[in-house]
C-alpha distance (Angstrom), angle and dihedral (degrees) to the residues before:
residue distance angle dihedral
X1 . . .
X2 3.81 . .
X3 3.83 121.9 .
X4 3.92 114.2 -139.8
X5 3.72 104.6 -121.4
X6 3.66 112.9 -92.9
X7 3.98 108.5 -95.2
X8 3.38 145.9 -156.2
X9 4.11 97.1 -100.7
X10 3.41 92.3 41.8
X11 3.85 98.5 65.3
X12 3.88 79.2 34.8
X13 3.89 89.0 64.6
X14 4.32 89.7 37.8
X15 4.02 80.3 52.7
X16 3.90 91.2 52.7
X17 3.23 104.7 44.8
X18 3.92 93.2 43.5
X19 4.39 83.2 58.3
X20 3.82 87.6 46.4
X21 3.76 89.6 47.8
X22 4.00 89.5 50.9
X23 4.10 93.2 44.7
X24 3.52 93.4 47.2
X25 4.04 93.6 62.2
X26 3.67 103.8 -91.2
X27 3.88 104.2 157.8
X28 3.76 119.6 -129.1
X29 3.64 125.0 -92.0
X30 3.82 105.4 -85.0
X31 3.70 122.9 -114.9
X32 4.01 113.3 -128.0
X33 3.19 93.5 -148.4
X34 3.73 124.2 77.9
X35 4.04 125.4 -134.0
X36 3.31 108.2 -133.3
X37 3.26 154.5 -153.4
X38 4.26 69.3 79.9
X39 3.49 107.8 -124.7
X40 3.75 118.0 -168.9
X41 3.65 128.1 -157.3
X42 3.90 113.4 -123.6
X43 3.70 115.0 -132.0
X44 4.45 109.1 -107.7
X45 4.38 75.8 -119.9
X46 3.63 86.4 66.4
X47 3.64 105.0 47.0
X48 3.95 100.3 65.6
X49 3.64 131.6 90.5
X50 3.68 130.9 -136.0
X51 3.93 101.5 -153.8
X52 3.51 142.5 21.2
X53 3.91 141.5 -141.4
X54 3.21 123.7 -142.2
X55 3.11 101.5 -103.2
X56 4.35 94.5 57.8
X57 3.99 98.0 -89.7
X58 3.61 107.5 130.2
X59 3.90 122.5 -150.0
X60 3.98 140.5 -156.5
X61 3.80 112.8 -178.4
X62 3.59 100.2 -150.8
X63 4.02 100.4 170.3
X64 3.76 119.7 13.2
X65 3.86 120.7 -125.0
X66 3.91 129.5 -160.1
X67 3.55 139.1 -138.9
X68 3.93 131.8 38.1
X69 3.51 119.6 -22.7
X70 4.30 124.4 -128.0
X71 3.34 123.8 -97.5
X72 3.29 134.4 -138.9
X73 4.24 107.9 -79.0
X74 3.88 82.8 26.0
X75 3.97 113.4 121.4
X76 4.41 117.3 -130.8
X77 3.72 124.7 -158.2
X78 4.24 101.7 -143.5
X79 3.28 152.5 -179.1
X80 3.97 114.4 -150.9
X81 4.07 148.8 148.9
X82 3.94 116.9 -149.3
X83 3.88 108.8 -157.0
X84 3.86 131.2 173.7
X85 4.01 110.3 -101.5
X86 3.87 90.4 -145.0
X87 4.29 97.5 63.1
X88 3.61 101.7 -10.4
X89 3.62 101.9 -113.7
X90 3.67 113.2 160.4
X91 3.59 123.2 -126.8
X92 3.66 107.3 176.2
X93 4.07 139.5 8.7
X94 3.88 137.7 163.9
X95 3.61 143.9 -179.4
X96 4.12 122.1 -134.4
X97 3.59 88.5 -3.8
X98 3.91 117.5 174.2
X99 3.88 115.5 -147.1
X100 3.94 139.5 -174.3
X101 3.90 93.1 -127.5
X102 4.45 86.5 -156.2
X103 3.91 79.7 61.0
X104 3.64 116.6 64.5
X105 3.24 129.5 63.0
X106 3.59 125.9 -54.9
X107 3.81 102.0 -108.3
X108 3.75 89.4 38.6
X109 4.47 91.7 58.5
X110 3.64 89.6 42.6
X111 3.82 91.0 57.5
X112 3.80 94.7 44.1
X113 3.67 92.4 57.8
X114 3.52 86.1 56.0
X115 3.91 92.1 67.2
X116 3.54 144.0 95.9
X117 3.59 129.9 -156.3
X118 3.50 110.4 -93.8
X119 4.14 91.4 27.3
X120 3.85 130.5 122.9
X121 3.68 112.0 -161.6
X122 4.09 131.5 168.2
X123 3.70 116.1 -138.4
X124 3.54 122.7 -163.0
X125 4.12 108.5 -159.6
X126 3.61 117.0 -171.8
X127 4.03 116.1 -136.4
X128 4.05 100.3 -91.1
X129 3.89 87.5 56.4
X130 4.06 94.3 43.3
X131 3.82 116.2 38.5
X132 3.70 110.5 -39.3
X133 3.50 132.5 -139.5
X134 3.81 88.5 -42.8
X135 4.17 93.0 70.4
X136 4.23 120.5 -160.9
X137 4.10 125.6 -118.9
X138 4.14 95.0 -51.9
X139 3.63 103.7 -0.3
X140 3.74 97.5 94.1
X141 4.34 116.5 -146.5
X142 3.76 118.1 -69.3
X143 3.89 91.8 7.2
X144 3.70 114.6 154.1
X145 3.64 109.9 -130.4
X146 4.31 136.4 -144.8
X147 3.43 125.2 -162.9
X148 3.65 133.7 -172.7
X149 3.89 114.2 -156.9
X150 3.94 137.9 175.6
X151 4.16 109.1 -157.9
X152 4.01 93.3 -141.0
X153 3.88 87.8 173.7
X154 3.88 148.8 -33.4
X155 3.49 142.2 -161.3
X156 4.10 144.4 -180.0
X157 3.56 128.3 -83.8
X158 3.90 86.7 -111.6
X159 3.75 97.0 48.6
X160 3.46 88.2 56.2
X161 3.78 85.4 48.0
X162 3.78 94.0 51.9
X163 3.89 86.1 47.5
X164 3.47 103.7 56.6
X165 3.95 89.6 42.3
X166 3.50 89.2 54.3
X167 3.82 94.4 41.1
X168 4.35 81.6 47.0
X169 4.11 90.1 52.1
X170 3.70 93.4 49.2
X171 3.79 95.4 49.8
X172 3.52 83.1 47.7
X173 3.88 94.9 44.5
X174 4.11 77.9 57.4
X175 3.52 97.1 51.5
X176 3.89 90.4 52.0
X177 3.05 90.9 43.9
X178 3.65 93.0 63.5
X179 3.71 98.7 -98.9
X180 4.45 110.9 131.3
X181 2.71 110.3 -108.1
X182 4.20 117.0 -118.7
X183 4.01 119.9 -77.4
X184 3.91 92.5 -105.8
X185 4.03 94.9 54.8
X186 3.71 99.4 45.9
Protein backbone atom coordinates (compact mmCIF):
# COMPACT_ATOMS: atom_id res chain seq x y z
CA UNK A 1 0.00 0.00 0.00
CA UNK A 2 1.26 3.51 -0.76
CA UNK A 3 1.16 6.31 1.85
CA UNK A 4 0.12 9.81 0.42
CA UNK A 5 2.99 12.04 1.22
CA UNK A 6 2.58 13.81 4.40
CA UNK A 7 1.04 17.40 3.65
CA UNK A 8 0.68 20.58 4.75
CA UNK A 9 -3.14 20.18 6.22
CA UNK A 10 -2.45 17.13 7.56
CA UNK A 11 0.13 18.23 10.19
CA UNK A 12 -2.28 21.27 10.21
CA UNK A 13 -5.10 18.95 11.57
CA UNK A 14 -2.19 16.89 14.00
CA UNK A 15 -1.46 20.67 15.13
CA UNK A 16 -5.23 21.24 15.96
CA UNK A 17 -6.12 18.60 17.59
CA UNK A 18 -2.86 18.58 19.77
CA UNK A 19 -4.23 22.58 20.92
CA UNK A 20 -7.70 21.07 21.43
CA UNK A 21 -6.16 18.26 23.40
CA UNK A 22 -4.23 20.95 25.65
CA UNK A 23 -7.54 23.33 26.07
CA UNK A 24 -9.64 20.61 26.89
CA UNK A 25 -7.57 19.70 30.23
CA UNK A 26 -5.08 17.26 29.08
CA UNK A 27 -2.27 17.43 31.75
CA UNK A 28 1.30 17.89 30.66
CA UNK A 29 3.64 15.19 30.00
CA UNK A 30 5.14 14.29 33.39
CA UNK A 31 8.72 14.78 34.21
CA UNK A 32 10.47 11.49 35.67
CA UNK A 33 12.48 13.14 37.51
CA UNK A 34 11.54 14.71 40.76
CA UNK A 35 12.49 18.47 41.90
CA UNK A 36 13.64 18.34 45.00
CA UNK A 37 14.25 19.55 47.96
CA UNK A 38 10.19 18.30 47.65
CA UNK A 39 8.17 21.02 48.49
CA UNK A 40 4.51 20.40 49.03
CA UNK A 41 1.75 22.78 48.79
CA UNK A 42 -0.39 23.01 52.04
CA UNK A 43 -4.04 22.84 51.52
CA UNK A 44 -5.81 26.86 52.22
CA UNK A 45 -7.78 24.31 55.18
CA UNK A 46 -4.51 23.97 56.73
CA UNK A 47 -3.20 27.36 56.91
CA UNK A 48 -5.76 28.97 59.45
CA UNK A 49 -5.71 29.25 63.07
CA UNK A 50 -8.36 28.70 65.56
CA UNK A 51 -7.16 31.02 68.50
CA UNK A 52 -5.12 33.80 69.21
CA UNK A 53 -2.66 35.17 71.92
CA UNK A 54 -2.49 38.26 72.78
CA UNK A 55 0.08 39.17 71.30
CA UNK A 56 -1.38 38.07 67.35
CA UNK A 57 -0.04 34.31 67.29
CA UNK A 58 -2.80 32.19 66.32
CA UNK A 59 -3.14 28.50 67.53
CA UNK A 60 -4.85 25.06 66.48
CA UNK A 61 -4.21 22.27 68.98
CA UNK A 62 -4.34 19.43 66.80
CA UNK A 63 -3.02 16.55 69.28
CA UNK A 64 -2.81 17.23 72.97
CA UNK A 65 0.51 16.72 74.88
CA UNK A 66 1.13 16.24 78.71
CA UNK A 67 3.41 17.30 81.22
CA UNK A 68 5.20 20.74 81.85
CA UNK A 69 5.60 23.00 79.18
CA UNK A 70 9.35 24.79 78.06
CA UNK A 71 10.30 27.85 79.02
CA UNK A 72 11.81 30.36 77.52
CA UNK A 73 15.96 29.50 77.40
CA UNK A 74 14.72 25.83 77.55
CA UNK A 75 15.89 23.64 74.46
CA UNK A 76 12.82 21.28 72.37
CA UNK A 77 13.51 18.29 70.27
CA UNK A 78 10.64 18.72 67.18
CA UNK A 79 9.16 17.73 64.43
CA UNK A 80 7.69 20.68 62.21
CA UNK A 81 6.76 22.12 58.52
CA UNK A 82 6.99 26.02 58.02
CA UNK A 83 4.72 27.03 55.04
CA UNK A 84 3.74 30.50 53.65
CA UNK A 85 0.05 31.49 54.87
CA UNK A 86 -0.61 33.27 51.50
CA UNK A 87 -0.28 29.82 48.96
CA UNK A 88 1.04 27.36 51.25
CA UNK A 89 4.34 26.76 49.88
CA UNK A 90 6.65 25.25 52.29
CA UNK A 91 9.88 26.62 53.05
CA UNK A 92 11.34 24.58 55.70
CA UNK A 93 10.60 21.10 57.69
CA UNK A 94 12.55 18.64 59.97
CA UNK A 95 12.28 15.57 61.84
CA UNK A 96 13.72 15.21 65.68
CA UNK A 97 14.99 18.55 65.42
CA UNK A 98 16.57 20.14 68.62
CA UNK A 99 16.10 23.98 68.98
CA UNK A 100 17.24 26.92 71.33
CA UNK A 101 13.59 28.14 71.93
CA UNK A 102 15.36 32.12 72.86
CA UNK A 103 16.54 31.67 69.15
CA UNK A 104 13.94 31.55 66.62
CA UNK A 105 11.79 33.82 65.76
CA UNK A 106 9.50 35.50 67.96
CA UNK A 107 6.17 33.98 66.94
CA UNK A 108 7.85 30.65 66.53
CA UNK A 109 9.21 30.66 70.79
CA UNK A 110 5.94 31.90 71.80
CA UNK A 111 4.22 28.89 70.20
CA UNK A 112 6.71 26.35 71.56
CA UNK A 113 6.04 27.34 75.04
CA UNK A 114 2.67 26.62 74.34
CA UNK A 115 3.41 22.80 73.96
CA UNK A 116 3.39 19.70 75.67
CA UNK A 117 5.26 16.70 75.02
CA UNK A 118 3.42 14.52 73.00
CA UNK A 119 1.35 17.68 71.31
CA UNK A 120 0.99 18.75 67.63
CA UNK A 121 -0.13 22.23 67.31
CA UNK A 122 -0.29 24.74 64.09
CA UNK A 123 0.76 28.24 64.69
CA UNK A 124 -0.05 30.89 62.47
CA UNK A 125 2.57 33.99 63.14
CA UNK A 126 1.89 37.11 61.45
CA UNK A 127 5.07 38.95 59.78
CA UNK A 128 6.22 41.32 62.85
CA UNK A 129 6.50 38.10 65.01
CA UNK A 130 8.32 35.94 62.10
CA UNK A 131 10.88 37.80 59.97
CA UNK A 132 9.71 41.24 59.24
CA UNK A 133 9.84 43.22 56.36
CA UNK A 134 13.43 42.04 55.84
CA UNK A 135 12.24 38.17 54.82
CA UNK A 136 14.98 34.96 55.03
CA UNK A 137 16.16 32.63 51.87
CA UNK A 138 12.31 31.70 50.65
CA UNK A 139 10.21 33.44 53.05
CA UNK A 140 9.69 36.57 51.06
CA UNK A 141 9.33 40.26 53.31
CA UNK A 142 6.25 40.77 55.40
CA UNK A 143 5.03 37.13 54.73
CA UNK A 144 2.83 35.73 57.34
CA UNK A 145 4.03 32.44 58.33
CA UNK A 146 2.25 28.71 59.56
CA UNK A 147 3.90 26.17 61.17
CA UNK A 148 2.98 22.76 62.10
CA UNK A 149 5.06 21.30 65.05
CA UNK A 150 5.13 18.03 67.23
CA UNK A 151 7.06 18.83 70.83
CA UNK A 152 8.93 15.29 70.88
CA UNK A 153 10.87 16.53 74.01
CA UNK A 154 12.51 19.47 75.95
CA UNK A 155 14.81 20.16 78.48
CA UNK A 156 16.62 23.16 80.61
CA UNK A 157 19.48 25.09 79.72
CA UNK A 158 21.34 23.26 82.62
CA UNK A 159 20.31 19.78 81.69
CA UNK A 160 21.69 20.32 78.56
CA UNK A 161 24.69 21.63 80.44
CA UNK A 162 24.99 18.56 82.63
CA UNK A 163 24.63 16.51 79.34
CA UNK A 164 27.21 17.69 77.35
CA UNK A 165 29.62 17.64 80.48
CA UNK A 166 28.81 14.27 80.99
CA UNK A 167 28.90 13.39 77.28
CA UNK A 168 32.63 15.62 77.49
CA UNK A 169 33.85 13.28 80.65
CA UNK A 170 33.03 10.12 78.92
CA UNK A 171 34.86 10.99 75.71
CA UNK A 172 37.45 11.89 77.93
CA UNK A 173 37.09 8.73 80.15
CA UNK A 174 37.79 7.10 76.45
CA UNK A 175 40.68 8.95 75.70
CA UNK A 176 42.27 7.92 79.10
CA UNK A 177 41.34 5.03 78.71
CA UNK A 178 43.41 4.57 75.74
CA UNK A 179 40.82 5.13 73.16
CA UNK A 180 42.24 8.00 70.07
CA UNK A 181 40.96 10.38 70.33
CA UNK A 182 38.64 11.66 67.07
CA UNK A 183 40.43 13.24 63.85
CA UNK A 184 39.30 16.86 64.78
CA UNK A 185 40.89 16.77 68.48
CA UNK A 186 44.21 15.33 67.68
Amino acid sequence: MIRPPVTSIAIAIAAALAASAGAAGAAPAASPIIDLPLNPVIPAAQRTCAAKTASGVGYSALKAGAGARPGATDYALVNYIGYLAADGKAFDQGLSTPMQIDRVIPGFAEGLQMLTRGAIYRFCIPAVLGYGAEGSGPIPANADLVFQVELLDSRTAAEVEAIRQQAGARQGGDQAAGTPAPASQR
